[in-house]
C-alpha positions in Angstrom: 24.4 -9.9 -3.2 24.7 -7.8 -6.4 22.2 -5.6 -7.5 22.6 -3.0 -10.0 20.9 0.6 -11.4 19.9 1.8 -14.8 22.4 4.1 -15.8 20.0 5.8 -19.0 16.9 7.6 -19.3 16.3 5.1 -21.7 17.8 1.8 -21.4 17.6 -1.3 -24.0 15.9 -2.9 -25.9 15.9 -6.1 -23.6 14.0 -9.0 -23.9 11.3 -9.2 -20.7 10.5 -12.4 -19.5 7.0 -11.0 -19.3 6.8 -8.4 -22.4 8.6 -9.7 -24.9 10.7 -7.0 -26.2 11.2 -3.9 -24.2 12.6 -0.8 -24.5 12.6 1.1 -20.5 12.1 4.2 -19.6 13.6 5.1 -15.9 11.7 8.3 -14.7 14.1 8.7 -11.5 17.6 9.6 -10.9 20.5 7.1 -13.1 22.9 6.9 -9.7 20.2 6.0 -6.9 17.1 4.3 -6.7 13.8 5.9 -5.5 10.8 4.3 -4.8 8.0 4.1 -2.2 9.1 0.2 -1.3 12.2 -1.3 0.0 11.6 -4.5 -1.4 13.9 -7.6 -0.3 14.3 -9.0 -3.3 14.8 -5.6 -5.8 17.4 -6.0 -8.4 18.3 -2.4 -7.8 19.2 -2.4 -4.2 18.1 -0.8 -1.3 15.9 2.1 -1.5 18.6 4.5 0.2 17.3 5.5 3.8 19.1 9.2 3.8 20.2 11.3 0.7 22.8 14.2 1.2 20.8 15.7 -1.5 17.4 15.6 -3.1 17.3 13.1 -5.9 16.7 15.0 -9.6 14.6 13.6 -11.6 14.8 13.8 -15.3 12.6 16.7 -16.8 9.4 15.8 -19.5 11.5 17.5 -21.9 14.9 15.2 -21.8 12.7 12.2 -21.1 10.8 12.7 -24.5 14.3 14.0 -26.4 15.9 10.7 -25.1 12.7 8.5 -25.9 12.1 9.8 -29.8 16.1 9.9 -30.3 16.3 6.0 -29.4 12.9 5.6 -30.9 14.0 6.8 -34.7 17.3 4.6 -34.1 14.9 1.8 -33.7 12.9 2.6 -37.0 16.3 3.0 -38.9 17.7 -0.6 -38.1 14.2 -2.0 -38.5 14.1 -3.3 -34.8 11.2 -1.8 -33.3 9.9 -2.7 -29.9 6.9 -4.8 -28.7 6.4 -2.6 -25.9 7.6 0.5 -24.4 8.3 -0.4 -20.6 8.0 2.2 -17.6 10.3 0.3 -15.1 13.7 1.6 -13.5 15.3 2.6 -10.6 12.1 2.8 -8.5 8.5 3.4 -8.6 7.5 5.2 -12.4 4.5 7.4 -10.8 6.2 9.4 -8.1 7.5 11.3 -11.3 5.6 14.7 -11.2 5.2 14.7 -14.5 3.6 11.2 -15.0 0.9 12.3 -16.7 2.6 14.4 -19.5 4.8 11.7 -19.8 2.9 9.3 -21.0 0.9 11.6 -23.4 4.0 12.5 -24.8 4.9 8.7 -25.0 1.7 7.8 -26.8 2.1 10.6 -29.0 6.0 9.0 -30.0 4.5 5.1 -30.1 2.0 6.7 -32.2 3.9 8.2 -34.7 7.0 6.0 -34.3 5.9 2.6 -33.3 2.6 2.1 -33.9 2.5 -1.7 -33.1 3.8 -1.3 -29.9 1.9 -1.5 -26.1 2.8 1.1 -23.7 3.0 -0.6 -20.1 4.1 0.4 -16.7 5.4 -1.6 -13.8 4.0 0.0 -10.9 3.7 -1.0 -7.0 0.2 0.7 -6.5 1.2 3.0 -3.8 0.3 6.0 -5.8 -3.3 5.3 -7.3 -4.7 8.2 -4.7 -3.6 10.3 -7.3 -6.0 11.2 -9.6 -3.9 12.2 -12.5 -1.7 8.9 -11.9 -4.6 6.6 -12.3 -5.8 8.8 -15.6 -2.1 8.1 -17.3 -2.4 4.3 -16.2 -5.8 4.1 -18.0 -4.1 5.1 -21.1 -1.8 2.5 -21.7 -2.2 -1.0 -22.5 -0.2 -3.0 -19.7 -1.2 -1.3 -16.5 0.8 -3.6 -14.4 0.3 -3.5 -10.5 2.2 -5.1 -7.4 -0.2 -7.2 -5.2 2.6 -9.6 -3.5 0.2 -10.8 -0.8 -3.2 -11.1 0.6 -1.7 -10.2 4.0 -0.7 -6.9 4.8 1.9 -8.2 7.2 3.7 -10.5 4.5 3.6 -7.3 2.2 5.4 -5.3 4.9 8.0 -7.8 5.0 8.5 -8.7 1.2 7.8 -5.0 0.2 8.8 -2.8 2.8 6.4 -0.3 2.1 6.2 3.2 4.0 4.5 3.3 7.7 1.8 5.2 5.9 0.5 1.7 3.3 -2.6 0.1 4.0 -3.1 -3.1 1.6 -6.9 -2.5 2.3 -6.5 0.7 0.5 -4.8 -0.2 -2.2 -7.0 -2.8 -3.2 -9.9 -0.3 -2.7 -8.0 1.9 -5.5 -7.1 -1.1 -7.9 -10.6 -2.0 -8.2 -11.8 1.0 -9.2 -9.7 0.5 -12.7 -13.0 -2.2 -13.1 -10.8 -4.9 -14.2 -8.1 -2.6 -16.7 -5.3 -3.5 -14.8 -3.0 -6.7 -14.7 -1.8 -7.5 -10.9 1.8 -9.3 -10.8 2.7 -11.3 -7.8 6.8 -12.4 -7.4 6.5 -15.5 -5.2 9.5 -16.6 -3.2 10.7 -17.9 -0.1 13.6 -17.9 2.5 14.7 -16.0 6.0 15.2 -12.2 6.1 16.1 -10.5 9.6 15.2 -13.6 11.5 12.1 -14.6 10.1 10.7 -16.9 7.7 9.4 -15.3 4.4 7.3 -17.7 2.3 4.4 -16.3 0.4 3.9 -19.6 -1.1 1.8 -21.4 1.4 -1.4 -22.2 1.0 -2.9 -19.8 3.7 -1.0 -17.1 1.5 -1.8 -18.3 -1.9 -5.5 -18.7 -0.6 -5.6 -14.4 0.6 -3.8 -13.8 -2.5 -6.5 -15.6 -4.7 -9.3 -13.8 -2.5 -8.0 -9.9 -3.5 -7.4 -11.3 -6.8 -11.1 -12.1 -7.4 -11.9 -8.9 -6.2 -9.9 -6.8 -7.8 -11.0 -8.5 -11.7 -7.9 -8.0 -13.3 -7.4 -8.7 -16.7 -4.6 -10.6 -16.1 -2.6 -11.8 -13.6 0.9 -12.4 -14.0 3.3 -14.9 -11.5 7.0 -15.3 -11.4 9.9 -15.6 -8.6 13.5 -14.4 -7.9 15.6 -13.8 -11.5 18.3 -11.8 -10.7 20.6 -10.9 -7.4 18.6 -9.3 -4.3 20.0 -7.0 -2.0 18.6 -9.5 0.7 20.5 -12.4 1.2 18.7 -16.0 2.2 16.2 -15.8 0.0 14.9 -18.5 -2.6 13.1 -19.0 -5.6 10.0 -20.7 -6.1 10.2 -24.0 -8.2 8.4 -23.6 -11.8 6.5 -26.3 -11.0 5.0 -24.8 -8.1 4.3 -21.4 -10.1 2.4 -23.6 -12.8 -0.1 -25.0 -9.8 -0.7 -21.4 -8.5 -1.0 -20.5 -11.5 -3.3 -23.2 -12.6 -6.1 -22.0 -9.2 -6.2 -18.9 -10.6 -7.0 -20.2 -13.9 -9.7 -22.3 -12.7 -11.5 -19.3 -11.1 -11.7 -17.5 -14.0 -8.2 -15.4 -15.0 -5.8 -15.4 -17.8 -2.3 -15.9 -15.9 1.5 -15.5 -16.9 4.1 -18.0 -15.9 7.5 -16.9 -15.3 9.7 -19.2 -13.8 
């Protein structure tokens, strides 16, 4: 199916089913995608397997230029952002300058936008790093992938490297001590043969497990929007979303619906 890539640095405003509206910063390359999943259902396509050459990734310096340029555009036509969105063409924290980044971002919202939340869409593969998980505990949304209790349904959804241990990473995301917010895409269908359906109650029933351990602040559900690079695969019905949604409520967490 068609997927597509940011072609900016900075790309929008759009309006986020999730954020309201949000203006994205992409920290990797604008003509391929690099990320640390290969995920099934990624509007952006395949993660690419081989590269003739090594992706370049924009510098601190053009990334702030690009950010205050659209920034002071915004304050101009009166249309600032609710939140300033670290998204893209993969996975925002194997930037090497993640940190700086985002201390130069919260310097601009600062002075700039002052109203608006600084979040980042992450798949939690990176939280070893210790001067990753010091940026994410500086912005408001720290938003992190948990698409399964079971590490074998995340290798299927997510396609993570050989290297990814799900007990790991939930090791990490509880050590933010509940300043994080864990979003889960639910779906269903049949990829390479198999059935994918993280919807079922033995899934939604690991899911809520990790969940309660983790403590997020906020959990937030949706399913399949756009086109996916992987073909037979199917949302999950609103309704269905809502009564997810609604276990997680019962247990204790504030959850988003996005249908």
């Amino acid at each position: 199916m068609s997927t597509f890539l940011f072609d900016q640095i900075i790309f929008g405003p759009v309006k986020s089913r999730r954020l309201g509206i949000s203006l994205g910063v992409n920290l990797m390359p604008t003509d391929s995608k690099v990320c640390s999943f290969d995920c099934i259902y990624c509007e952006c396509g395949w993660t690419p397997k081989k590269r003739e050459k090594k992706a370049i990734l924009p510098s601190r310096e053009i990334v702030r230029q690009k950010m205050e340029e659209k920034l002071m555009e915004m304050v101009e036509s009166n249309e600032l952002p609710d939140v300033i969105t670290f998204a893209g063409n993969g996975e925002p924290t194997l930037h090497p300058e993640f940190e700086s980044i985002i201390d130069d971002t919260i310097e601009l919202r600062n002075q700039l936008a002052p109203k608006a939340r600084i979040a980042v869409l992450s798949n939690a593969t990176m939280l070893h790093k210790a001067s990753v998980v010091r940026a994410l505990l500086k912005v408001e949304d720290n938003i992190q992938k948990l698409d399964s209790g079971f590490e074998e349904t995340i290798r299927k959804i997510d396609c993570p490297a050989s290297n990814y241990s799900l007990k790991a990473v939930v090791e990490n995301l509880k050590l933010f001590d509940g300043k994080v917010i864990i979003q889960t895409l639910f779906l269903r269908g049949n990829f390479k043969g198999e059935i994918i359906d993280n919807s079922t109650e033995d899934e939604i029933a690991a899911w809520l497990k990790l969940v309660t351990e983790i403590k997020p602040s906020q959990v937030m559900i949706y399913t399949i929007d756009r086109d996916t690079p992987a073909t037979g695969l199917e949302k999950v019905k609103l309704d269905e979303l809502e009564l997810i949604a609604s276990r997680a409520h019962e247990i204790g967490f504030t959850v988003q619906v996005s249908g």
